[in-house]
DSSP file (Angstrom, degrees, kcal/mol; ACC not computed):
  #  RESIDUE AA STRUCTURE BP1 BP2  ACC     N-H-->O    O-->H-N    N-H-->O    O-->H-N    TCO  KAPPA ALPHA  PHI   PSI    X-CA   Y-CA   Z-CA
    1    1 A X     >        0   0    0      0, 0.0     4,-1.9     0, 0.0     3,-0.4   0.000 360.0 360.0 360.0 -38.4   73.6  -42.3   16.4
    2    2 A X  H  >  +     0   0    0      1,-0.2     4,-1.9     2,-0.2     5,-0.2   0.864 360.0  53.2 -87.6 -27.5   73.5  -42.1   12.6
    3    3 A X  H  > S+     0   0    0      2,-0.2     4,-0.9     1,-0.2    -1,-0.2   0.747 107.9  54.9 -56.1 -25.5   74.1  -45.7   12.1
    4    4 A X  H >> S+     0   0    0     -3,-0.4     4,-2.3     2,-0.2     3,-1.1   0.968 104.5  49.2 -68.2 -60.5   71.1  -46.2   14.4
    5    5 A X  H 3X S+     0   0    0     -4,-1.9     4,-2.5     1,-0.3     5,-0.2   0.830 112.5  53.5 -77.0 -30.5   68.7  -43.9   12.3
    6    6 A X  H 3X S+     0   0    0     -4,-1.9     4,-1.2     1,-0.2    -1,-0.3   0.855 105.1  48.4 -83.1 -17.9   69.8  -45.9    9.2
    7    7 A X  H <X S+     0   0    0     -3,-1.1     4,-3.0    -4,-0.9     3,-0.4   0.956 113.9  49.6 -58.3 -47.0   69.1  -49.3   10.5
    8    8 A X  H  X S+     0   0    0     -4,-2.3     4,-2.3     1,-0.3    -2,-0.2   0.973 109.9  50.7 -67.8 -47.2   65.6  -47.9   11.6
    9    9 A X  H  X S+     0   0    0     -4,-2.5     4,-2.4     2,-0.2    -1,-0.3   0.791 113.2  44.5 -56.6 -27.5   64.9  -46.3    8.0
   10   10 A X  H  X S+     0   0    0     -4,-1.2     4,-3.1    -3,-0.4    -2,-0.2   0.926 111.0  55.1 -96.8 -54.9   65.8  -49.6    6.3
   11   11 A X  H >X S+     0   0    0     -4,-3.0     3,-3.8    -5,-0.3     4,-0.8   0.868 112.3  44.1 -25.3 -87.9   63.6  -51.2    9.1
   12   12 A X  H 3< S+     0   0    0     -4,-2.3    -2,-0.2     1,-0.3    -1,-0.2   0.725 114.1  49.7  -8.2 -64.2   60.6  -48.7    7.9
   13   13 A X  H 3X S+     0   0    0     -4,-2.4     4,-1.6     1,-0.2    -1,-0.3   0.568 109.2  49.0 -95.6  -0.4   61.2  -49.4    4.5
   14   14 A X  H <X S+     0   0    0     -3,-3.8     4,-1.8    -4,-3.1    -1,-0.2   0.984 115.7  44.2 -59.7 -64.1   61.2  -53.3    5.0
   15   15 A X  H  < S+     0   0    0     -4,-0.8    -2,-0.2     1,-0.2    -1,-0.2  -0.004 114.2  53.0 -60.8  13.7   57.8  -53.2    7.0
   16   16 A X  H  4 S+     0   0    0     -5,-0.3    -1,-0.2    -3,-0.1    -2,-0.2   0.552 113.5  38.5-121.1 -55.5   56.5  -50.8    4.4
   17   17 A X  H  < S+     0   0    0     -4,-1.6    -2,-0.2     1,-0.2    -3,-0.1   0.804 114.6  54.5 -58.5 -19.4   57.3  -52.9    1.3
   18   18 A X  S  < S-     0   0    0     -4,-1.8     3,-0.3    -5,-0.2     2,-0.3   0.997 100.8-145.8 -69.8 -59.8   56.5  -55.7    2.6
   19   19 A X        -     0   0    0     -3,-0.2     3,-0.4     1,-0.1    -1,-0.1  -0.667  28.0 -70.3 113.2-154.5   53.2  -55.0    3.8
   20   20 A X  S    S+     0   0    0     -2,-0.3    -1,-0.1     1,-0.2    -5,-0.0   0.415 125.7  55.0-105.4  11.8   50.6  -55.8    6.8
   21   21 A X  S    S+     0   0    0     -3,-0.3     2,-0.3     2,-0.1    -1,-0.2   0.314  77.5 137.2-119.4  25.8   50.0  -59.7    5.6
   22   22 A X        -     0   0    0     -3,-0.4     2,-1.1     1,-0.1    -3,-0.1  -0.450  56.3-139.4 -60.3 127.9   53.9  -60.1    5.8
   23   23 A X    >   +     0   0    0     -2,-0.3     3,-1.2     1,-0.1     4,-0.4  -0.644  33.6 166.6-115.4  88.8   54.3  -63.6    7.6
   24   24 A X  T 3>  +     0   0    0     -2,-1.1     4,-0.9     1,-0.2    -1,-0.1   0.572  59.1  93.2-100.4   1.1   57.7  -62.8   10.3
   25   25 A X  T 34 S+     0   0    0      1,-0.2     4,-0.5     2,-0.2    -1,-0.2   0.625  82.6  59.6 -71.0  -1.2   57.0  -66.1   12.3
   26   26 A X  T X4 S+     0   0    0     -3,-1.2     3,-0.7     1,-0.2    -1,-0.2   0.931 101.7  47.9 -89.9 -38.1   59.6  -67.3    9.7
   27   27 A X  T 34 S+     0   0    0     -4,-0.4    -2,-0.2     1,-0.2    -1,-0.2   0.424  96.7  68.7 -42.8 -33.0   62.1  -65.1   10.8
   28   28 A X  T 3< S-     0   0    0     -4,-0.9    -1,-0.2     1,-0.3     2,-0.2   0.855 107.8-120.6 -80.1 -35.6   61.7  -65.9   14.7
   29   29 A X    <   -     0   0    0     -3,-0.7     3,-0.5    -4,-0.5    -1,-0.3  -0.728  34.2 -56.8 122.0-173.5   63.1  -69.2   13.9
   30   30 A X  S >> S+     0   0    0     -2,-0.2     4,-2.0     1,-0.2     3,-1.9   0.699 114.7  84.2 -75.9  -9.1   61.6  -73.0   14.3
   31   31 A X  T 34 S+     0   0    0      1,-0.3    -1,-0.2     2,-0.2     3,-0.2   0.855  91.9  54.0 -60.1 -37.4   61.1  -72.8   17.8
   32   32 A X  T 34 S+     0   0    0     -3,-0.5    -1,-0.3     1,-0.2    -2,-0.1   0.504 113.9  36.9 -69.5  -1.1   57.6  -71.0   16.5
   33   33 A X  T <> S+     0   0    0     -3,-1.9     4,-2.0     1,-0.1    -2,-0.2   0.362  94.8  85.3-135.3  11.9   56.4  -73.6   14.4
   34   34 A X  T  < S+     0   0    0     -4,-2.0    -1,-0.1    -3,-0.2    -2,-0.1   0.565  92.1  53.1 -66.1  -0.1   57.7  -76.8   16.5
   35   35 A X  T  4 S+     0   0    0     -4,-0.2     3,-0.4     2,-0.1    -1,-0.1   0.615 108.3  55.4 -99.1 -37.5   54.6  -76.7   18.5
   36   36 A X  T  4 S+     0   0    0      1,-0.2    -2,-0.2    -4,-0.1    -3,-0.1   0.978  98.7  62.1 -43.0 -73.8   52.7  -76.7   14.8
   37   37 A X  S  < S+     0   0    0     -4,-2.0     2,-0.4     1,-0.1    -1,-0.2   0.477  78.0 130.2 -42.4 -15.4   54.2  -79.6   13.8
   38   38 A X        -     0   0    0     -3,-0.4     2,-0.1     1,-0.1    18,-0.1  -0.284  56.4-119.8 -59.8 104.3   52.9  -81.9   16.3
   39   39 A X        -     0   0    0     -2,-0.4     2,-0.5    41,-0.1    18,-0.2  -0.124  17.0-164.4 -12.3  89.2   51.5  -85.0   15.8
   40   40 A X  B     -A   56   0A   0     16,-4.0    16,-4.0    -2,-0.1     2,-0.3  -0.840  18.1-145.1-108.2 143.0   47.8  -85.6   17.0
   41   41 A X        +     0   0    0     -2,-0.5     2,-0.3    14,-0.3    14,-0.2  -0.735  42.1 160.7 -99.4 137.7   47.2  -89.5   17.0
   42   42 A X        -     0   0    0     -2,-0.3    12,-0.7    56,-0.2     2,-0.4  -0.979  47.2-123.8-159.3-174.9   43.0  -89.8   15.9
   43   43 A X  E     -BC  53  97B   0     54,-4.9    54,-1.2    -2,-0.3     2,-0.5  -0.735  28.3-162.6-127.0  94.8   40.2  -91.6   14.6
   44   44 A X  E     -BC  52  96B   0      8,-0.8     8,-4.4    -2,-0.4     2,-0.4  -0.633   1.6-159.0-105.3 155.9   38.7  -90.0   11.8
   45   45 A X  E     -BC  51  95B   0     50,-1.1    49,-1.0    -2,-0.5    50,-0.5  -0.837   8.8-150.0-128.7 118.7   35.3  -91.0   10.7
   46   46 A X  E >   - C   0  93B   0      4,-0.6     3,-1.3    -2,-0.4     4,-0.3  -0.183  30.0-114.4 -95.8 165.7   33.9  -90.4    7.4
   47   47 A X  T 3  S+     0   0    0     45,-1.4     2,-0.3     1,-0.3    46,-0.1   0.732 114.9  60.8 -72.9 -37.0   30.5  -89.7    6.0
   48   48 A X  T 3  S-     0   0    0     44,-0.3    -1,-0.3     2,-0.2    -2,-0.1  -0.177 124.2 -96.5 -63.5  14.5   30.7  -93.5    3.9
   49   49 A X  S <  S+     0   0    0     -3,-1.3     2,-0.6    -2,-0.3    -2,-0.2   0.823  80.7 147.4  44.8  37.1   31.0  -95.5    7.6
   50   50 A X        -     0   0    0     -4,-0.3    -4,-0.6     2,-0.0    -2,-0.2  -0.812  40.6-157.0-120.6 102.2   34.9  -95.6    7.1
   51   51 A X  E     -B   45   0B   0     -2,-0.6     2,-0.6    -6,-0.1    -6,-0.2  -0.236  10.5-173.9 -27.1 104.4   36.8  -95.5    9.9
   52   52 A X  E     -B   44   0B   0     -8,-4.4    -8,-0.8    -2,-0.1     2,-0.4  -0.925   9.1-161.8-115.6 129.1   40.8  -94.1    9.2
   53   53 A X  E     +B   43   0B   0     -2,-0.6     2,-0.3   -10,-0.3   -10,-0.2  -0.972  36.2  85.4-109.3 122.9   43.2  -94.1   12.2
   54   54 A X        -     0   0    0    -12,-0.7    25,-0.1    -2,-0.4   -12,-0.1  -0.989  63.8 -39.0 171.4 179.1   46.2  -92.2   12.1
   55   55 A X  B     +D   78   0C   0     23,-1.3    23,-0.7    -2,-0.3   -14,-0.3  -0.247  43.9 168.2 -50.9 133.9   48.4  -89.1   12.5
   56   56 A X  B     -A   40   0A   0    -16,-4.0   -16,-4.0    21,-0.1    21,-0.1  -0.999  27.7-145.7-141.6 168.5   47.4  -86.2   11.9
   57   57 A X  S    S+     0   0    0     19,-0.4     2,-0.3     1,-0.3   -19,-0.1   0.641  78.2   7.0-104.0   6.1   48.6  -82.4   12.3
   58   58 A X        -     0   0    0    -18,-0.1    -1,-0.3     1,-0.1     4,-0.2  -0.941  64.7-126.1-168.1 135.4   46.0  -80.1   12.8
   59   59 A X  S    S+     0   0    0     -2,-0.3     2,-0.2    -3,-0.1    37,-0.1   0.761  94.9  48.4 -63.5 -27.3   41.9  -80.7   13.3
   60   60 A X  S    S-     0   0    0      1,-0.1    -3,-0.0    -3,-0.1     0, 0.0  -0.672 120.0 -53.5-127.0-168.1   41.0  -78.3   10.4
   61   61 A X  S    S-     0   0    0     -2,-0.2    -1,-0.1     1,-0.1     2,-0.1  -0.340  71.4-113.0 -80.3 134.4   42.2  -78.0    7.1
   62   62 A X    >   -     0   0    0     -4,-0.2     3,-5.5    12,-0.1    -1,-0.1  -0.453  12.8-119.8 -77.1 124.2   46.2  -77.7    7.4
   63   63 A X  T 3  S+     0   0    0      1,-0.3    -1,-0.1    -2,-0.1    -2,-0.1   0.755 119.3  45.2 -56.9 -34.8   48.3  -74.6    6.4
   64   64 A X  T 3  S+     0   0    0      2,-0.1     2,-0.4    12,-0.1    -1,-0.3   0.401  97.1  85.9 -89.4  23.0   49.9  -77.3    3.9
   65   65 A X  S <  S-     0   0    0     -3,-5.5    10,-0.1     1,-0.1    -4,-0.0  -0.774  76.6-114.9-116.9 149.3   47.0  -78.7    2.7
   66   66 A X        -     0   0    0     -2,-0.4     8,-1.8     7,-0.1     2,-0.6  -0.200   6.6-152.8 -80.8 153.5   44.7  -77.4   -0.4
   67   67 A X  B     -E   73   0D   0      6,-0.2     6,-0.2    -6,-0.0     2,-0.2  -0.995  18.2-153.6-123.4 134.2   41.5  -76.1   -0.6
   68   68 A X    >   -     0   0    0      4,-1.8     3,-1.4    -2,-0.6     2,-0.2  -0.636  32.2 -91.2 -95.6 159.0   40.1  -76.8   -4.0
   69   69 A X  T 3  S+     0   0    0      1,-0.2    -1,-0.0    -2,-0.2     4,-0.0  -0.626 114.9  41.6 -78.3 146.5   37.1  -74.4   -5.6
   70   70 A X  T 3  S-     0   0    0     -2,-0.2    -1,-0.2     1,-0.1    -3,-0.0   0.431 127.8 -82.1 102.6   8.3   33.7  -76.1   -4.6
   71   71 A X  S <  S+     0   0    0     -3,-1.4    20,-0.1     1,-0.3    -1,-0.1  -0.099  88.2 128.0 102.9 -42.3   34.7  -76.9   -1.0
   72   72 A X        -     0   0    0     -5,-0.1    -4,-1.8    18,-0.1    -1,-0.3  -0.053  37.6-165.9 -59.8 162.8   36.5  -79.9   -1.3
   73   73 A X  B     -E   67   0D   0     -6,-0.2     2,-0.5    -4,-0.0    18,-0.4  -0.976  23.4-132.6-158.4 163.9   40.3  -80.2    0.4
   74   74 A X        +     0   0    0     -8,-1.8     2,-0.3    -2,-0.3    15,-0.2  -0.933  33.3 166.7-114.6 111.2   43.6  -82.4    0.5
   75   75 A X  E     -F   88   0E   0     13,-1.8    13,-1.6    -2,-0.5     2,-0.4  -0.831  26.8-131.3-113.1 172.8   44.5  -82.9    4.0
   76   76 A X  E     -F   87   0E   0     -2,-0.3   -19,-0.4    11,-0.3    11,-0.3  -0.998   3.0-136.4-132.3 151.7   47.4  -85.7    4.8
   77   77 A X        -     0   0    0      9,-0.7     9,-0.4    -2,-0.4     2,-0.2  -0.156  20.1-164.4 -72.4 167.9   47.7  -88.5    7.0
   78   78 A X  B     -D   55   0C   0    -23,-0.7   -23,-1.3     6,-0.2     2,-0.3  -0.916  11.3-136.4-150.0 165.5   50.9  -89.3    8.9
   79   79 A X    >>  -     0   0    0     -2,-0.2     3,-3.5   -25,-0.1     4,-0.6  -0.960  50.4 -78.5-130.2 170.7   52.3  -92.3   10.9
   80   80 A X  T 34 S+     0   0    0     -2,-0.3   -41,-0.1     1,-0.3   -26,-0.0   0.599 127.2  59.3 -21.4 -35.7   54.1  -92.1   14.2
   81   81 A X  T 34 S-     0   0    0      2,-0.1    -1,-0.3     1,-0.0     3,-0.1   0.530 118.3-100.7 -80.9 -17.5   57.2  -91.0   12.5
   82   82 A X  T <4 S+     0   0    0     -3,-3.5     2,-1.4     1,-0.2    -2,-0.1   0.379  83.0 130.9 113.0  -2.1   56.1  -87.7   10.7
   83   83 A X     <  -     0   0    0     -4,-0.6     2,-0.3     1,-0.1    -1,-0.2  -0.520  59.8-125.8 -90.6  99.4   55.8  -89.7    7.2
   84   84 A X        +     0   0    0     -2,-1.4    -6,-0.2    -6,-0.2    -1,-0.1  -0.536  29.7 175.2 -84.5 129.9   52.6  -89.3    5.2
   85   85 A X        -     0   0    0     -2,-0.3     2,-0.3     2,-0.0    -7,-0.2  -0.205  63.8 -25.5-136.5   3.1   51.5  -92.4    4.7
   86   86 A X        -     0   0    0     -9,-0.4    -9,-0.7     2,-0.0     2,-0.3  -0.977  53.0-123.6 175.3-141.6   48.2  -91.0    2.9
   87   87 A X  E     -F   76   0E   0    -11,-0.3     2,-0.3    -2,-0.3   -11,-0.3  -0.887  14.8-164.0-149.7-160.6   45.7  -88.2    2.5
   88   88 A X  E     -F   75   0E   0    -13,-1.6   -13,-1.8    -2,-0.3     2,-0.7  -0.985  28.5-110.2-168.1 164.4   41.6  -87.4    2.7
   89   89 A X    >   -     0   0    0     -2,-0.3     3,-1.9     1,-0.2   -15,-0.2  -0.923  16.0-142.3-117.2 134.2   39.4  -85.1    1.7
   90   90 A X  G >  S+     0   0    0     -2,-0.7     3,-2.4   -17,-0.4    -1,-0.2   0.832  91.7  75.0 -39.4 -50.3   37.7  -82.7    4.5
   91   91 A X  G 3  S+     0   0    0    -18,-0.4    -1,-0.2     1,-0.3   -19,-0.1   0.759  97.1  38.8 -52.0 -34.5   34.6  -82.8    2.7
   92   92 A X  G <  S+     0   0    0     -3,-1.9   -45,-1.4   -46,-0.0     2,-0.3  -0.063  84.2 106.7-129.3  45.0   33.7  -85.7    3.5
   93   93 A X  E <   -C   46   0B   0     -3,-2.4   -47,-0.2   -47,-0.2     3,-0.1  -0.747  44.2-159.5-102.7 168.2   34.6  -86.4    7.3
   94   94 A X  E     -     0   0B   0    -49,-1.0   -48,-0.2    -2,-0.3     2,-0.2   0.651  67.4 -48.0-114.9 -30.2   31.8  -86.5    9.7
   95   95 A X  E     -C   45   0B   0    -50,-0.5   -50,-1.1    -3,-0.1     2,-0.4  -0.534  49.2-107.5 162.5 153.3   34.1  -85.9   12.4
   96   96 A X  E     -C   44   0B   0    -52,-0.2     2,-0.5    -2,-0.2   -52,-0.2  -0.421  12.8-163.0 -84.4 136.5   37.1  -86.5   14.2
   97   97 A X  E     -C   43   0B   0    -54,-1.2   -54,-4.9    -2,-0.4     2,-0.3  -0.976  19.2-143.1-119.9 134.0   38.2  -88.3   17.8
   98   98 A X        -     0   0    0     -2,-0.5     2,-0.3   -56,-0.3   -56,-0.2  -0.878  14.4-150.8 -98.9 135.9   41.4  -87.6   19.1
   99   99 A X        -     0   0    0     -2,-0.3     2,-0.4   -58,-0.2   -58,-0.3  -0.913  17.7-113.8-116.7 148.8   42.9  -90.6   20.7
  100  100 A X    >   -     0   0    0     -2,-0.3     3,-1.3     1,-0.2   -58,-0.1  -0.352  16.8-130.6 -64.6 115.4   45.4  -90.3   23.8
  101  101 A X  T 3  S+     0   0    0     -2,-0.4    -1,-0.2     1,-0.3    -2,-0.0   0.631 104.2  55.6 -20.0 -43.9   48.7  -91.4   23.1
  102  102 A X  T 3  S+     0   0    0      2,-0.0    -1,-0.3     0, 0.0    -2,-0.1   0.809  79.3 112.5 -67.4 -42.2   48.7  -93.8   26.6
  103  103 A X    <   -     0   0    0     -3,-1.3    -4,-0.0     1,-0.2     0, 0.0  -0.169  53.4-167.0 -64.1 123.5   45.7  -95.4   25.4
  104  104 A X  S    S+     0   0    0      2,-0.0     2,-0.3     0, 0.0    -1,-0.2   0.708  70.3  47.0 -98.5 -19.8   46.6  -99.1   24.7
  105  105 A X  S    S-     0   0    0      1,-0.0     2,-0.2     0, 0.0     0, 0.0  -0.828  73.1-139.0-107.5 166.2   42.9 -100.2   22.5
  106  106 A X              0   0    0     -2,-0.3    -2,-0.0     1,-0.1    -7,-0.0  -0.554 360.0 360.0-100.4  57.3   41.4  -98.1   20.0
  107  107 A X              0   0    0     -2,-0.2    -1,-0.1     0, 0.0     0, 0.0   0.571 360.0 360.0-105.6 360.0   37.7  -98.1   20.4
């Protein structure tokens, strides 16, 4: 019983130093952020008529990608393998098409 109530007081006084923007999805393991990681295969199309195909992980700007002051951001490209292969800036897409993985042209 008393070993219980000190595990819960050092519980408390984790979750109390820590605070309320404490981030515990690290702590559940990777099983919570393999679903994150996932590839979306797309077409993005940018405000200049230039046309990028490639990987990407996330439609808006990416938990590892920067937001600079003034708007602008660093997202990255990827290629089938997980490898970023280059990067773009959010500012200046017009908007993105996800294309299906089965789908054998790219129009």
């Amino acid at each position: 019983m008393r070993l219980r109530m000190v595990v819960l007081a050092l519980l408390l006084c984790f979750l109390f130093l820590s605070g309320c923007n404490y981030n515990i999805s690290g702590l559940l393991g990777k099983s919570v952020q393999s679903h994150q990681d996932e590839l979306i295969k797309a077409k993005i199309y940018f405000t200049d008529d230039q046309i990028v195909e490639a990987y990407i992980k996330d439609l808006g700007v990416q938990q590892d990608g920067k937001v600079y002051v003034g708007g602008s951001s660093l997202n990255y490209l990827y290629d089938a393998q997980g490898n970023i292969v280059g990067c773009y800036n959010y500012q200046r897409v017009l908007y993105i098409k996800i294309i299906p993985e089965n789908s054998e042209e790219s129009s």
